[in-house]
Each structure stands twice: as C-alpha cells, then as structure tokens.
C-alpha positions as CSV (number, residue, x, y, z in Angstrom):
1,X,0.0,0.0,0.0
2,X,3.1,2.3,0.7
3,X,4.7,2.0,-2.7
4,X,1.2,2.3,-4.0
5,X,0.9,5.8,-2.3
6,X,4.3,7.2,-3.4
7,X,3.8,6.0,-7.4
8,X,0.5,7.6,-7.2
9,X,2.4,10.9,-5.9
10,X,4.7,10.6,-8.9
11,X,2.5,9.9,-11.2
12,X,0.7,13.3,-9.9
13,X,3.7,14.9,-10.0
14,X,4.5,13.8,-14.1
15,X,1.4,14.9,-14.8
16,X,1.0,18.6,-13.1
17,X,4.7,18.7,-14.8
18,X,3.2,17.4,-18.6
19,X,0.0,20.4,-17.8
20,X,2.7,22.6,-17.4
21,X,4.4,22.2,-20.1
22,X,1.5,22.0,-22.0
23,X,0.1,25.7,-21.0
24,X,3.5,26.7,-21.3
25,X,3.6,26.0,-24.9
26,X,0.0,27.4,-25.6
27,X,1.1,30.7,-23.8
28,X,4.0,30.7,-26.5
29,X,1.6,30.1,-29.4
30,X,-0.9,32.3,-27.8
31,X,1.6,35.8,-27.9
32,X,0.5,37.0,-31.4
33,X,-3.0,36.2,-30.4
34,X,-4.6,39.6,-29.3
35,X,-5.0,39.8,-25.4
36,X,-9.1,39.5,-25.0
37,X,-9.0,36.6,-27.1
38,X,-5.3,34.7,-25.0
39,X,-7.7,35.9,-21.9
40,X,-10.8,34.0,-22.7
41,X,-8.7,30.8,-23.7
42,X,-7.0,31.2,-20.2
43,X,-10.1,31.3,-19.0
44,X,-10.8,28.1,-20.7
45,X,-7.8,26.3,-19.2
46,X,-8.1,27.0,-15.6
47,X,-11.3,25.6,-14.1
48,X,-10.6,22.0,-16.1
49,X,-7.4,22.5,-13.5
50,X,-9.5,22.9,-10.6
51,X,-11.9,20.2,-11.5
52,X,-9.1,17.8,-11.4
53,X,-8.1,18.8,-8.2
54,X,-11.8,18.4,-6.8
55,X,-11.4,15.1,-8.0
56,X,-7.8,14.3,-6.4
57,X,-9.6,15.8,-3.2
58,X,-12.8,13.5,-3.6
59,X,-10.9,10.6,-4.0
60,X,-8.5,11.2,-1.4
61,X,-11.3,11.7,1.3
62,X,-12.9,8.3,-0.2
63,X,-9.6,6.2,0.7
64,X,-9.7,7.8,4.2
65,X,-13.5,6.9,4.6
66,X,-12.6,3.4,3.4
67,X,-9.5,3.2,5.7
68,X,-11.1,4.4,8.6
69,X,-13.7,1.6,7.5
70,X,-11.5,-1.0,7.5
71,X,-9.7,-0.4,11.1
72,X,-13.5,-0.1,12.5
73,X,-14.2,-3.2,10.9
74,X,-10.7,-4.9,12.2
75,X,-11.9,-3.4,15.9
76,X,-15.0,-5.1,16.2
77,X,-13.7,-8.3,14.7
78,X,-11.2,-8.2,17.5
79,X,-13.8,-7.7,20.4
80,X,-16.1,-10.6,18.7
81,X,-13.1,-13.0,18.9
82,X,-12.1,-11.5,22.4
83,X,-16.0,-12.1,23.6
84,X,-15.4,-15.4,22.5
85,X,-12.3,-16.2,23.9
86,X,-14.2,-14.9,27.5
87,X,-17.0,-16.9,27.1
88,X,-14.9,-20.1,25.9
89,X,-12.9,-19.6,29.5
C-alpha cells in the first residue's frame, strides 16, 4: 500500500509537470493572439485544472472513509473474537 501511495504521488507529480508544459507551450503560441482573445482561452484552461483537483480531493477523502472503514471493521472483529475467547474460559 506504501509503494502504492508514493507511485500515485509521482505519477501526480508527471502529470501537473506534462500540464505545465503544456500551457506553457499554448502561452507561447498564444503571444500573437490579441490579449481578450489569449484571456478568454486562459479562462478556458483554468477551471478544467480545478476540477481535477476536486477530483484528487474526492478521491482522497474516499480512501480515508474506506480506511477508517477497514480499522473499525478490524476493531469489532477483534472484540467478537475477544468475547469469544471470555466466554470459551
């Protein structure tokens, strides 16, 4: 699960670099473009950037939901076998 976590923050990290040099690029091809127009496809860009963060967010609070899940679900496994183990003595 470890490894997991640190490819998944590298792959992240490839990616924000690739947008970057992406926009990068576009601001280059955008200079001749008159600046109302470059504004509106700046405009363009940006909330797709946002809306992938949401989503990195989302799915970040869903693993803790599921984790926190999982450890609950471990805890009352635990007292079950413990109850047993009482009631066995």
């Amino acid at each position: 699960m470890h490894c997991m976590r640190g490819f998944a923050v590298c792959w992240q990290q490839q990616q924000q670099q690739q947008q970057q040099q992406q926009q990068q690029q576009q601001q280059q091809q955008q200079q001749n473009i008159p600046f109302l127009r470059r504004q509106e496809t700046v405009d363009a860009i940006q909330p797709r950037k946002e809306t992938d963060t949401d989503r990195d967010r989302e799915r970040q609070r869903q693993r803790e939901t599921e984790r926190q899940r999982e450890t609950e679900t471990d805890r009352d496994r635990d007292r079950e076998i413990e109850t047993e183990i009482e009631i066995g003595r």
